[in-house]
N, C-alpha and C positions, 0 to 999 in steps of 0.2 A: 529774553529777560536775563539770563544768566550769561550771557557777554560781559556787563556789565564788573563781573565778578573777576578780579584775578586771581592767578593759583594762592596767592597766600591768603585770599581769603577766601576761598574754598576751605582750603587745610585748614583754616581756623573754626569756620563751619561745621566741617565734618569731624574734629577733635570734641569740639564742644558738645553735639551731639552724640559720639558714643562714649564719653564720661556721663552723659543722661541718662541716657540706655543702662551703662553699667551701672551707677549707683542703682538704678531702681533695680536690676538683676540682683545686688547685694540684698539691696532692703528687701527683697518677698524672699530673699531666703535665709532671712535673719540676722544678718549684721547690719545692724541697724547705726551701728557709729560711724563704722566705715563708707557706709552710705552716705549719709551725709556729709563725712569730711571730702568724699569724692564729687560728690553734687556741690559742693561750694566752690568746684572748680570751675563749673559750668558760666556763670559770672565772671570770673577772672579771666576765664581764655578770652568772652567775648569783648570783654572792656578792653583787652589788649589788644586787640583787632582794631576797636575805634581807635585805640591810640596811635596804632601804627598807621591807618587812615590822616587822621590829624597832621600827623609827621610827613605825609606824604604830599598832603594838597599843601603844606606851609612851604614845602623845598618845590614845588609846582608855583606858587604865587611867584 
């Protein structure tokens, strides 16, 4: 299943997942702003990902 997957989107995978991890580390132990401004990255890493996907099947067509 995970052939599928190239290293850059692995790295993007596993970025995005411990910005997860650490905002919620933040948020149970009180920064709660910081928390969220780091969980709002969790979206941006992965939509970069589709973009560079996009970029990639268009220079493929």
């Amino acid at each position: 299943m995970f052939k599928k997957f190239t290293l850059a989107d692995k790295l993007l995978f596993i970025s995005a997942f411990l910005s997860l991890i650490y905002s919620e580390i933040l948020f149970f132990n009180g920064n709660a702003n910081q928390a969220i401004f780091i969980g709002l990255w969790v979206p941006s890493i992965l939509s970069f990902g589709i973009y560079l996907k996009l970029l990639d099947k268009n220079k493929n067509d």
